[in-house]
C-alpha positions in Angstrom: 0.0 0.0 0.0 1.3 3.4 -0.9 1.7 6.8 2.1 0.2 9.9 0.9 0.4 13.2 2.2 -2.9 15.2 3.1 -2.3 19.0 3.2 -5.4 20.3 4.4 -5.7 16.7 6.1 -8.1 18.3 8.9 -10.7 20.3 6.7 -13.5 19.4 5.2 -12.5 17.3 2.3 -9.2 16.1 3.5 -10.7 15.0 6.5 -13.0 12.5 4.8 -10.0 12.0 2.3 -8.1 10.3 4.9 -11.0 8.0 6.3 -11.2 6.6 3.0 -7.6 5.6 2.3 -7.1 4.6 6.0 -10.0 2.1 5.2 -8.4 1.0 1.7 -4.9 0.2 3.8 -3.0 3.1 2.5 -1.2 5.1 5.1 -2.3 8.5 5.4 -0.1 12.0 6.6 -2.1 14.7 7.7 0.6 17.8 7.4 -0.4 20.7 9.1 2.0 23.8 11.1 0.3 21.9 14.4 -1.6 19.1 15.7 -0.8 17.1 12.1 1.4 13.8 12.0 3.8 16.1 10.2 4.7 19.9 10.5 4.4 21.4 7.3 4.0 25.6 6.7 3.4 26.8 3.0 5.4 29.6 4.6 8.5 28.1 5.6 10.2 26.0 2.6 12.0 24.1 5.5 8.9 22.1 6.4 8.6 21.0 2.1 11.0 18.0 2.1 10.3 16.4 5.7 6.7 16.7 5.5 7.4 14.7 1.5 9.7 12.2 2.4 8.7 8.6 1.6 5.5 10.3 0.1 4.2 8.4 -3.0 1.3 11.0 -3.8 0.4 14.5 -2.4 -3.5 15.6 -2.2 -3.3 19.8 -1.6 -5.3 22.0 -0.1 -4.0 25.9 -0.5 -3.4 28.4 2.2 -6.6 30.4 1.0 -7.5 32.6 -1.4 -7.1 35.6 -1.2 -3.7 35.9 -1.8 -1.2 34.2 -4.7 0.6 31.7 -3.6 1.7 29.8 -7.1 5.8 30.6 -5.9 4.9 28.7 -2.5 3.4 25.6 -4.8 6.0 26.1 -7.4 8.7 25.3 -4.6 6.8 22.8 -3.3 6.3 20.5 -6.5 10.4 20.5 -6.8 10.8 19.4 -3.1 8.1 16.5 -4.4 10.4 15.7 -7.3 13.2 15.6 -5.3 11.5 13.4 -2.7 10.6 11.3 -5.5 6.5 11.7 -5.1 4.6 10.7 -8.4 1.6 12.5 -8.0 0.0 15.8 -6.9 -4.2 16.4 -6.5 -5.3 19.4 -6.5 -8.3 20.8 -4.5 -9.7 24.0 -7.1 -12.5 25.0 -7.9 -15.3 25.2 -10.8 -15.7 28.9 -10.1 -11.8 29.5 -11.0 -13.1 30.2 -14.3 -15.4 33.4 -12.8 -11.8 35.2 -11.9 -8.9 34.8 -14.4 -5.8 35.4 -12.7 -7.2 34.8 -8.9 -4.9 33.2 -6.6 -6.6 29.9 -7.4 -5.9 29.9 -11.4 -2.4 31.2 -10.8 -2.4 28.2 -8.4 -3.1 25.4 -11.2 -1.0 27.2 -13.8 1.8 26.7 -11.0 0.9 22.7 -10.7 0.5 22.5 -14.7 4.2 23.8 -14.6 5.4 21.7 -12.0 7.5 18.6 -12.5 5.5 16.2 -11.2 2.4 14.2 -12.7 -0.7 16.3 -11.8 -4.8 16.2 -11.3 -6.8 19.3 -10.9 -10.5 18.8 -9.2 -12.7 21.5 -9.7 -15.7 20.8 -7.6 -19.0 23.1 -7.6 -20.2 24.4 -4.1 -20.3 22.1 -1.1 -24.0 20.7 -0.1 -22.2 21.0 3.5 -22.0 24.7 3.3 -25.1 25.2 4.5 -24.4 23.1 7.6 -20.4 23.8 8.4 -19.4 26.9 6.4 -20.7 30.1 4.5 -24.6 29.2 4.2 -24.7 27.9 7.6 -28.1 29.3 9.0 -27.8 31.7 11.7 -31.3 32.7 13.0 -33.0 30.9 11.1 -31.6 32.3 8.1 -29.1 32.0 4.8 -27.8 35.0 3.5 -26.2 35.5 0.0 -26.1 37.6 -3.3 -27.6 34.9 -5.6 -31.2 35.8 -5.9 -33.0 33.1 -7.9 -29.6 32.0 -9.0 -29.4 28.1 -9.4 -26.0 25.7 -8.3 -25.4 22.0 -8.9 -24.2 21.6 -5.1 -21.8 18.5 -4.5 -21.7 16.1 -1.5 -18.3 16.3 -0.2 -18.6 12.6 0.8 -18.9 12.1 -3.3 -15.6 14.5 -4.1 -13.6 12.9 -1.7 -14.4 9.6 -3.2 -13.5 11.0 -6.2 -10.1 12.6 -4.8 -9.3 9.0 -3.1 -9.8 7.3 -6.4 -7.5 10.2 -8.5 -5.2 10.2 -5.9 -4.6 6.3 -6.1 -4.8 5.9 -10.0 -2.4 7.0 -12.4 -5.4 6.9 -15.1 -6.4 10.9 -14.5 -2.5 12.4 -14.7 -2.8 15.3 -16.5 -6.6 15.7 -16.2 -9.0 18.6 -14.7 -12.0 17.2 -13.6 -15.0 19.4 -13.4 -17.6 17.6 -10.8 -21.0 19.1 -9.6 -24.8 17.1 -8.0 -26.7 15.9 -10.3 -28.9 19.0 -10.4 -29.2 22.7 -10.1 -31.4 24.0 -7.4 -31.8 27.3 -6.2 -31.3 28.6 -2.6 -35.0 29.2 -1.9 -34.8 25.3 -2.9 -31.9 23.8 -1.1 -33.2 25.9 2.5 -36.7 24.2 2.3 -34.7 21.1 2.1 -33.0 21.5 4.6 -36.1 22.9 7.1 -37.6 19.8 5.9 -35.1 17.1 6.9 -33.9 19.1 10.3 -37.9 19.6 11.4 -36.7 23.5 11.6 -38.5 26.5 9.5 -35.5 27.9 7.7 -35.7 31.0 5.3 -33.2 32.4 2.2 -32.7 36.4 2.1 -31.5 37.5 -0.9 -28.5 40.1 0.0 -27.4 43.1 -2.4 -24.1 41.7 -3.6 -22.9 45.5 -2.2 -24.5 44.6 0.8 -22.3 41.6 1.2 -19.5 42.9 0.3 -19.7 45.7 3.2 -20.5 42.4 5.7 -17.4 40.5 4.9 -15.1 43.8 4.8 -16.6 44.6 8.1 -16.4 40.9 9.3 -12.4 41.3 8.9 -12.3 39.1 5.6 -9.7 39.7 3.4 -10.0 41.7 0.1 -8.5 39.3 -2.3 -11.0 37.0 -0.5 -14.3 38.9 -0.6 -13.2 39.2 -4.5 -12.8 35.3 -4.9 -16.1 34.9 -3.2 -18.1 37.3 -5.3 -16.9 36.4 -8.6 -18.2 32.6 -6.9 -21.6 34.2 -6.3 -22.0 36.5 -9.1 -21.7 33.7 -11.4 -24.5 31.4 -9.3 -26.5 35.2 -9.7 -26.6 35.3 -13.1 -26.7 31.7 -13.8 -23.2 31.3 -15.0 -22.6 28.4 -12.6 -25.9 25.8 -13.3 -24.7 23.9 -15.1 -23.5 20.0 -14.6 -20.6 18.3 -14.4 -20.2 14.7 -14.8 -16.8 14.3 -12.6 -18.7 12.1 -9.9 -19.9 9.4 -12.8 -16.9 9.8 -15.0 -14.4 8.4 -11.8 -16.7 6.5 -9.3 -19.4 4.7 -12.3 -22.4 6.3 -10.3 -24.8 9.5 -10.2 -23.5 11.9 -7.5 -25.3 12.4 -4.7 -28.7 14.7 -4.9 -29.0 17.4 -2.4 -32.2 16.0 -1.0 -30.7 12.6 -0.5 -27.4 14.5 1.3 -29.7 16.5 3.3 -32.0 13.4 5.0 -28.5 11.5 5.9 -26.8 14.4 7.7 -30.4 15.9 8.9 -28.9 15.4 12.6 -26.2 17.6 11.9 -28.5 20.4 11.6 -29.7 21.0 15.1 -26.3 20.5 15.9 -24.5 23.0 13.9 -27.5 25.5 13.5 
């Protein structure tokens, strides 16, 4: 069985990432600047070759956003080389495409560059968003510039299958995978879903994208963040982003998970994280 290296290893994808290969036999490294089986820093290029040694693939997770970091990747794929690792995932994103030189398309041109065999995943929106990140409800309510504005939201249970199976396969070298649900559904939608499931009375407020803009700046969030995460939402806005992927069929054989169907499994989640 083959050792691979989880940056991002405690986050919401490379958490699950991990539980799968630990259940296939593969040995897992979580690398993280603390509480990680490895100390690893994109910021100090002393970390690079301990935290890769004896690594036989690498599934990455950025430092964020809002700021480029393709010279931090760049150095990081020839420590891999050197430490002999044959294969690099990467975590993107389907929006990348809404903002053309973002830290996140500088980011694949760096892995596209790099010398080492390479997979891009480009997932839509998490389904789990609205239960452990940015459309959490808070009062009873989901927030965001999207208006009637429709997403294909993906299970993150499905992507990490799909990362496991890239990760372990030398089949998708060289490939970007776009992967999305199996349908677009709006956020008026996806909230009565989720009321449904979690027994609670849930409500979407469209925001004026200036609106959120002023909340996040005022929330501390960075600039070259807020701009990442409104190119993300403009698109859903105007319908840019509807549209599916087959990423989920192409790699696992099956129909990704609906919303609905994600929704009734983690419905106990809800009261717990609302």
């Amino acid at each position: 069985m083959n050792t691979y290296l989880i940056i991002g290893g405690t986050g919401k994808v490379g958490g699950r990432l991990a539980q799968i290969l630990r259940k296939t036999s593969h040995t897992v490294r979580i690398a993280s600047r603390s509480g990680g089986d490895v100390r690893f820093d994109w910021r100090d290029y002393g970390t690079y070759r301990h935290a890769l040694a004896g690594v036989d693939g690498v599934f990455l997770v950025g430092p964020g956003s809002a700021t480029d970091w393709s010279e931090n990747l760049t150095e990081f794929l020839a420590a891999a080389e050197m430490e002999g690792v044959g294969r690099a995932v990467f975590l993107s994103a389907r929006a990348v495409e809404f903002l053309p030189g973002g830290a996140v398309d500088l980011a694949e041109g760096a892995l596209r560059a790099g010398p080492i065999s390479w997979t891009i995943l480009r997932p839509t929106h998490f389904a789990q968003n609205f239960t452990e990140a940015m459309f959490a409800p808070v009062d009873g309510e989901v927030r965001a510039p999207v208006a009637h504005g429709t997403e294909p939201f993906i299970d993150i249970e499905d992507l990490a299958e799909v990362a496991a199976a890239v990760l372990i396969s030398p089949s998708y070298d060289g490939d970007t995978i776009e992967i999305s649900g199996p349908s677009a559904i709006s956020f008026d939608e996806a909230v009565a879903l989720l009321g449904q499931h979690a027994g609670q009375a849930f409500t979407f407020v469209h925001e004026l994208p200036a609106q959120h803009e002023v909340r996040l700046g005022e929330a501390g969030t960075p600039e070259g963040y807020i701009a990442w995460r409104m190119a993300m939402l403009g698109a859903i806005h105007r319908g840019d982003d509807a549209y599916l992927s087959d990423g989920v069929q192409r790699v696992l054989g099956r129909p990704a998970t609906s919303f609905s169907d994600w929704a009734r499994r983690e419905a106990a989640s809800f009261s717990r994280n609302t």
